[in-house]
MDTraj code that builds the backbone (N, CA, C; nanometers):
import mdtraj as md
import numpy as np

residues = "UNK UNK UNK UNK UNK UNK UNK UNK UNK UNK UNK UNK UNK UNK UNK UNK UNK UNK UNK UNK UNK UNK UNK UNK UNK UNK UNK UNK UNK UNK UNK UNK UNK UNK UNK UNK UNK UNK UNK UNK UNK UNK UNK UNK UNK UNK UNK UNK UNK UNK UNK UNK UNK UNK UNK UNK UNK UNK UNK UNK UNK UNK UNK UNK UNK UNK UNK UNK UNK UNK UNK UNK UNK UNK UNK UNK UNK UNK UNK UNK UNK UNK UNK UNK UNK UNK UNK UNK UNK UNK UNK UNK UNK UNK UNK UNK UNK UNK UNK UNK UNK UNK UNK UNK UNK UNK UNK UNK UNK UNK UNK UNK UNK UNK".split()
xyz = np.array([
    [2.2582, -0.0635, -2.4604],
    [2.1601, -0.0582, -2.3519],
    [2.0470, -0.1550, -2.3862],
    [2.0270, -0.2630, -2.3275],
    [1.8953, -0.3320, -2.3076],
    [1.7715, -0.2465, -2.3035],
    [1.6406, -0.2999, -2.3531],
    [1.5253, -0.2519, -2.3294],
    [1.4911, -0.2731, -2.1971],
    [1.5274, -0.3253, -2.0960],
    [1.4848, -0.3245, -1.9781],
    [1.5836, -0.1947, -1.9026],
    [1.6786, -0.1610, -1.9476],
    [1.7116, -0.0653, -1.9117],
    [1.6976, 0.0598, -1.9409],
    [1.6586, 0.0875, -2.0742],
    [1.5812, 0.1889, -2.1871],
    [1.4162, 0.1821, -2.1254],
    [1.3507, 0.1156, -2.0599],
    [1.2352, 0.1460, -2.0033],
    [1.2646, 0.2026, -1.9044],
    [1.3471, 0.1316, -1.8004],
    [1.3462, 0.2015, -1.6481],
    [1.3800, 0.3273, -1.6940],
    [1.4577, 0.3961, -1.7767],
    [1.5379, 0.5451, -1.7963],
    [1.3700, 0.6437, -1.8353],
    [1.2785, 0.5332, -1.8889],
    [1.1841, 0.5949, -1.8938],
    [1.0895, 0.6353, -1.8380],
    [1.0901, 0.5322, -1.6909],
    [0.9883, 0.5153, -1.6514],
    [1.0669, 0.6693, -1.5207],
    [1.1855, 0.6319, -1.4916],
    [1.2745, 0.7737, -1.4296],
    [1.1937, 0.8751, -1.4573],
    [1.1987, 0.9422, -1.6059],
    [1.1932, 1.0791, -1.6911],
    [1.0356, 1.0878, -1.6282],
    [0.9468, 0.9983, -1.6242],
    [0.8073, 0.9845, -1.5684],
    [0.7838, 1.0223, -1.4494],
    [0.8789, 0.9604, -1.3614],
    [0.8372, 1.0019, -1.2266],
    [0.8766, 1.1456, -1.2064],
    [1.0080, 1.1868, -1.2680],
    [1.0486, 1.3153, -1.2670],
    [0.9765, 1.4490, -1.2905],
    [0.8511, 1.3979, -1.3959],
    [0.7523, 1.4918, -1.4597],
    [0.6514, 1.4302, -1.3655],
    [0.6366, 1.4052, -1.2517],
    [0.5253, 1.4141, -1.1862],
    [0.4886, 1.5175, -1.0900],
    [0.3957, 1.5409, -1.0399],
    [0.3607, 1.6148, -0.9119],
    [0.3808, 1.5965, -0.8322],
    [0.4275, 1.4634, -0.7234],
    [0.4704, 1.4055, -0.6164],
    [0.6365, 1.4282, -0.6374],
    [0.6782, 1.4100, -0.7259],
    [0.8161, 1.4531, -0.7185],
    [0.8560, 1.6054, -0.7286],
    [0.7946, 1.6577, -0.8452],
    [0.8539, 1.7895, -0.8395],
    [0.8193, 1.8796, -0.6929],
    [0.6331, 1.8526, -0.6403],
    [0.6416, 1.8828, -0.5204],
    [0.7464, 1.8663, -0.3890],
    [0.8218, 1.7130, -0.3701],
    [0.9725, 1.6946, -0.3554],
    [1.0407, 1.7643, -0.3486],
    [1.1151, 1.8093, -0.4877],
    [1.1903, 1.8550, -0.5182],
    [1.1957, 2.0059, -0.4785],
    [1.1385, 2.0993, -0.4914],
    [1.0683, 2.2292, -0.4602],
    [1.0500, 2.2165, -0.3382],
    [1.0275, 2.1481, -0.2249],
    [1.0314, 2.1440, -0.1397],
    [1.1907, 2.1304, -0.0233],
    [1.2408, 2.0601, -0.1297],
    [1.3759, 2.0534, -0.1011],
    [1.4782, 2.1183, -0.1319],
    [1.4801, 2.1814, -0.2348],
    [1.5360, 2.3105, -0.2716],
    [1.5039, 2.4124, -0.1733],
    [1.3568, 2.4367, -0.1656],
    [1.3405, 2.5473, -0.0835],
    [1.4356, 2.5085, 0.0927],
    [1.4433, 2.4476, 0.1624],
    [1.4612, 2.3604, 0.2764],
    [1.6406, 2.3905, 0.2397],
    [1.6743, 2.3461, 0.1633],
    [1.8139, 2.3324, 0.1803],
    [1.8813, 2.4268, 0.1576],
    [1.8235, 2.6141, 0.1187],
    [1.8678, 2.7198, 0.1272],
    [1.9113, 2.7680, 0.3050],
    [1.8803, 2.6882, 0.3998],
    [1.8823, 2.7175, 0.5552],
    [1.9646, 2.5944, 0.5752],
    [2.1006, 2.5854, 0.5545],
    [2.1908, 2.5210, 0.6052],
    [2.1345, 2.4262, 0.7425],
    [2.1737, 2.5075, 0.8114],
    [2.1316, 2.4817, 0.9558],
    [1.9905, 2.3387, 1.0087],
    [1.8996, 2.4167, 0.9057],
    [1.7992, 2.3611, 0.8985],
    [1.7923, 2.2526, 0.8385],
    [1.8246, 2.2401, 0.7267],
    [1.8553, 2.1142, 0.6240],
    [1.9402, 2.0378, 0.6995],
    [2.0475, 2.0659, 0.7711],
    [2.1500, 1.9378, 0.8464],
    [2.0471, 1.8996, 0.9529],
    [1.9529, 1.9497, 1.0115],
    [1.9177, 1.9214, 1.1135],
    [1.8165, 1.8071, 1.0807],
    [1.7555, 1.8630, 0.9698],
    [1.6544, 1.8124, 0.8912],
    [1.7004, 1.6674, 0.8457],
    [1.8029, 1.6686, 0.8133],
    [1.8588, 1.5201, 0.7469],
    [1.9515, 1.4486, 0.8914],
    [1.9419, 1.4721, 0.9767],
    [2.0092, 1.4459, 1.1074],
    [1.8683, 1.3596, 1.1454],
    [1.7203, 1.4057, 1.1706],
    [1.6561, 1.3487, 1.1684],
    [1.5330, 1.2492, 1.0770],
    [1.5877, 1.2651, 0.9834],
    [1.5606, 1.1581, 0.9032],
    [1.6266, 1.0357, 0.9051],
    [1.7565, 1.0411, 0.9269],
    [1.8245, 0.9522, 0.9056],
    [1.7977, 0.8736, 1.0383],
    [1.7880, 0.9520, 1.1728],
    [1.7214, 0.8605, 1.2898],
    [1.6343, 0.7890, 1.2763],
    [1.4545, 0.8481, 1.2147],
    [1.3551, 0.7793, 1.1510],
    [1.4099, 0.6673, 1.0832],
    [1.4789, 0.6710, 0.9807],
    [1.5229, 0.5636, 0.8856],
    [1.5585, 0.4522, 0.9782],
    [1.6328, 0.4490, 1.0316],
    [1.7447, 0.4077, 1.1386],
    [1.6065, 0.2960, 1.1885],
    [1.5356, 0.3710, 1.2690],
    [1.4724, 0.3776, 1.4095],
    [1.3289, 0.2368, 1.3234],
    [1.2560, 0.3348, 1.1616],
    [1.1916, 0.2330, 1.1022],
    [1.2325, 0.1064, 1.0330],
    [1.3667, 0.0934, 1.0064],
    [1.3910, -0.0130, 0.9283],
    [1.4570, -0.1238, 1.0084],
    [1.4922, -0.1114, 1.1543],
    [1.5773, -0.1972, 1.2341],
    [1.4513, -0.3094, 1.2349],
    [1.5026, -0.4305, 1.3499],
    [1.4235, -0.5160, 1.4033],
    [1.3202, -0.4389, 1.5527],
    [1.2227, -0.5119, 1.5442],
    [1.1150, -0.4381, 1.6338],
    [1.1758, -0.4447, 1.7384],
    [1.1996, -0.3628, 1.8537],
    [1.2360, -0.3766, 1.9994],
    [1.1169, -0.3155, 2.0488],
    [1.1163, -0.3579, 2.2088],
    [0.9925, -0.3933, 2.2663],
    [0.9719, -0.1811, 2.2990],
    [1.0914, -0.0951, 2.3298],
    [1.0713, 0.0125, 2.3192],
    [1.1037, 0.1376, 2.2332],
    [1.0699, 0.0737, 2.1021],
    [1.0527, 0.1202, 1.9834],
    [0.9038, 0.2912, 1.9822],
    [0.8649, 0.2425, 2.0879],
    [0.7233, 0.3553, 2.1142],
    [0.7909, 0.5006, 2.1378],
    [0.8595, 0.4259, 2.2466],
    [0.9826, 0.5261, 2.3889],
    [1.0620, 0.5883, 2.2965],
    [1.1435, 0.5513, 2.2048],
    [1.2402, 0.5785, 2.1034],
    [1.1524, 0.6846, 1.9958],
    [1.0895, 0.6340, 1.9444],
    [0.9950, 0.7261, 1.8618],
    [0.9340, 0.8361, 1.9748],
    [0.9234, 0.8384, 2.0314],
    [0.8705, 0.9922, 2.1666],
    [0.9600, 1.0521, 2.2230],
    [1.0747, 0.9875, 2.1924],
    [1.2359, 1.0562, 2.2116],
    [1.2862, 1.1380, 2.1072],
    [1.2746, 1.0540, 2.0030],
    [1.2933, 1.1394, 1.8806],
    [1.2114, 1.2347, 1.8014],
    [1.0642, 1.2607, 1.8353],
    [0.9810, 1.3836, 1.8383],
    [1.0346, 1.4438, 1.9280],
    [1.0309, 1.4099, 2.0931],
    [1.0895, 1.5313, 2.1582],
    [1.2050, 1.5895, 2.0950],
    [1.3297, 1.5377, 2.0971],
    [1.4417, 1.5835, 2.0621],
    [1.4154, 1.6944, 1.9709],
    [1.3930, 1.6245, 1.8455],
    [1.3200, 1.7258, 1.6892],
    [1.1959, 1.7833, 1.6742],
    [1.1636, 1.8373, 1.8164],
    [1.0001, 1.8898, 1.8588],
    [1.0123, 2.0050, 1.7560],
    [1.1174, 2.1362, 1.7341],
    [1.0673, 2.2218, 1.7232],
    [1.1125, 2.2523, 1.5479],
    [1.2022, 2.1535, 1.5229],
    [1.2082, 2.0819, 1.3956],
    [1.0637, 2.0484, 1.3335],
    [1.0076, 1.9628, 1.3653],
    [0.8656, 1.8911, 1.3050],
    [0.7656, 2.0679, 1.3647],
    [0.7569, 2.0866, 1.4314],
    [0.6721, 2.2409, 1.4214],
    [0.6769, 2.3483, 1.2723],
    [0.7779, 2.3184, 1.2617],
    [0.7999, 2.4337, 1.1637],
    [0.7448, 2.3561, 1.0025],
    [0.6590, 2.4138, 0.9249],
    [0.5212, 2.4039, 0.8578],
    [0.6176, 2.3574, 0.7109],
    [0.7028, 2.4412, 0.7180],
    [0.8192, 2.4314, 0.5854],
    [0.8359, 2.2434, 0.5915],
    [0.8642, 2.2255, 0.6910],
    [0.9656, 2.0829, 0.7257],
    [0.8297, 1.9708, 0.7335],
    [0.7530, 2.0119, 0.7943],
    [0.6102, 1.9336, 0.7637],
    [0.5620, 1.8754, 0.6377],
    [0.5432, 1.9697, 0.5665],
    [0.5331, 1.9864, 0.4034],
    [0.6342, 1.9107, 0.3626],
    [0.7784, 1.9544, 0.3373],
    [0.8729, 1.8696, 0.3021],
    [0.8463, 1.6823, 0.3101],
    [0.7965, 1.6581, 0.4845],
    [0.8168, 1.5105, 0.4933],
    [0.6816, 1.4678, 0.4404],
    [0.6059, 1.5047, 0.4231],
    [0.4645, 1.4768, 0.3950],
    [0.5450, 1.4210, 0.2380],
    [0.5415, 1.5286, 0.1656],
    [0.5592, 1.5000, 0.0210],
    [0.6812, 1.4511, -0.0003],
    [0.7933, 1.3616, 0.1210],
    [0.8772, 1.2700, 0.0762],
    [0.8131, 1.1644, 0.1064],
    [0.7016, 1.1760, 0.1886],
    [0.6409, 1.0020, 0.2106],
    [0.5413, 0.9860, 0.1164],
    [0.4825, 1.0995, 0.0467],
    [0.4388, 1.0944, -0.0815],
    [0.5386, 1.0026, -0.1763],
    [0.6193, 1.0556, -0.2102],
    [0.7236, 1.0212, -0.2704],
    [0.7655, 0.8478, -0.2842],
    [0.8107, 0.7883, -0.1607],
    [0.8652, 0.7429, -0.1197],
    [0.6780, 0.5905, -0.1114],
    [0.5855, 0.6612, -0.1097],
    [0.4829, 0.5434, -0.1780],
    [0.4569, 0.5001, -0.2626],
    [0.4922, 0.6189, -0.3513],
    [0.4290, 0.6051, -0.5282],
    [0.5781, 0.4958, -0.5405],
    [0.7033, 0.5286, -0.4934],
    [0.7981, 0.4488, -0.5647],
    [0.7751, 0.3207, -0.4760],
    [0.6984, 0.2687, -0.3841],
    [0.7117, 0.1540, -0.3265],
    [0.5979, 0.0546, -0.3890],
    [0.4942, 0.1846, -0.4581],
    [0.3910, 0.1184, -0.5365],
    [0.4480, 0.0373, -0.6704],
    [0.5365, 0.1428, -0.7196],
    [0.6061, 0.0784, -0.8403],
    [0.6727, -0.0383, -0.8250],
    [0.7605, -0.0799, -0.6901],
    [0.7938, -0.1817, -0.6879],
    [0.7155, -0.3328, -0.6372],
    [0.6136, -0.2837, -0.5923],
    [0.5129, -0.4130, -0.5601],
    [0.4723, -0.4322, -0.6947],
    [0.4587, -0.3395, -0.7929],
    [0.3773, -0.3934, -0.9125],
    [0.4694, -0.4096, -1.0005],
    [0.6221, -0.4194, -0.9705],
    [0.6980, -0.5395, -1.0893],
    [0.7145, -0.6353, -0.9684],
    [0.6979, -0.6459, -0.8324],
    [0.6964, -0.8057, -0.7662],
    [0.6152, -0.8667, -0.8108],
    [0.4724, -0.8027, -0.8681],
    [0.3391, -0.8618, -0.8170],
    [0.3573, -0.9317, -1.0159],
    [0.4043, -0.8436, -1.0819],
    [0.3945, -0.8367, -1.1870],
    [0.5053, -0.9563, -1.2796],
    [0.5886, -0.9851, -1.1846],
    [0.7010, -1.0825, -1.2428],
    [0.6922, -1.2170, -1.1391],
    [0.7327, -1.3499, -1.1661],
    [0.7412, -1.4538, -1.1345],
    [0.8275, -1.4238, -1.0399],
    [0.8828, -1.3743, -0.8871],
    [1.0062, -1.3843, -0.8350],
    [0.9342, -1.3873, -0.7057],
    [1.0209, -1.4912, -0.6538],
    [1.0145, -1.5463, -0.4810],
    [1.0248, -1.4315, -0.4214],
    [0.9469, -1.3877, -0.2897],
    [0.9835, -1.2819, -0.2035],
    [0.9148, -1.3697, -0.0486],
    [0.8803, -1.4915, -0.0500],
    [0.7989, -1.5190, 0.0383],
    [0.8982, -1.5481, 0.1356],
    [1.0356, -1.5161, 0.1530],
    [1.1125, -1.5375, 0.2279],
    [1.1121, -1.3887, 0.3081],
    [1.0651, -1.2976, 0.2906],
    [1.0149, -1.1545, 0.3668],
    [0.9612, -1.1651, 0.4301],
    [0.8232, -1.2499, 0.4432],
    [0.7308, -1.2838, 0.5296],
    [0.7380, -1.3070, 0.6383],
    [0.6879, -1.2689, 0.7462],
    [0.7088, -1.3384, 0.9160],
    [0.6820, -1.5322, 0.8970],
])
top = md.Topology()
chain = top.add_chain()
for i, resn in enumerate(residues, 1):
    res = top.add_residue(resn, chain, resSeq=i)
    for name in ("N", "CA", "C"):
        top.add_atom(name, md.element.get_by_symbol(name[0]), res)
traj = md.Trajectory(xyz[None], top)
């Protein structure tokens, strides 16, 4: 194993012992004891995903007010709130980590740019 790979395993064990994750985690455990709920739950995430990572379309607004309606009574429920809160918790701290080995290493990304 390389030291660049013996760090990342470390820097893993780190995020794992954090509060943003274990909050995660505990959150998701709890969530995925309700079958029902959890498929529904990951039914609409995966739309979000879908819906945030495509190219912009002009009714991207309409689509997002479609997909609250649809999962209205989904996003109500306080459990599932909590849950997405502390995956977008989640899901910053690890986006922080990766701007700061872009920012942190010599490597082209200016091809991302508009």
């Amino acid at each position: 194993m390389t030291n660049v790979e013996y760090q990342a395993r470390v820097l893993a064990r780190e995020i794992k012992k954090s509060n943003i994750y274990n909050q995660y985690r505990r959150l998701q455990r709890k969530l995925s004891r309700d079958t029902h709920l959890y498929q529904q739950l990951g039914e609409f995430r995966k739309a979000w995903f879908i819906l945030q990572n495509k190219p912009y379309e002009p009714d991207d607004a309409g689509q997002i007010a479609r997909l609250r309606q649809q999962y209205g009574n989904l996003l109500e429920n306080a459990d599932v709130r909590e849950f997405l809160s502390a995956e977008q918790s989640l899901c910053t701290m690890l986006s922080q980590v990766n701007t700061l080995l872009y920012k942190s290493l010599d490597v082209d990304v200016s091809f991302l740019k508009d």
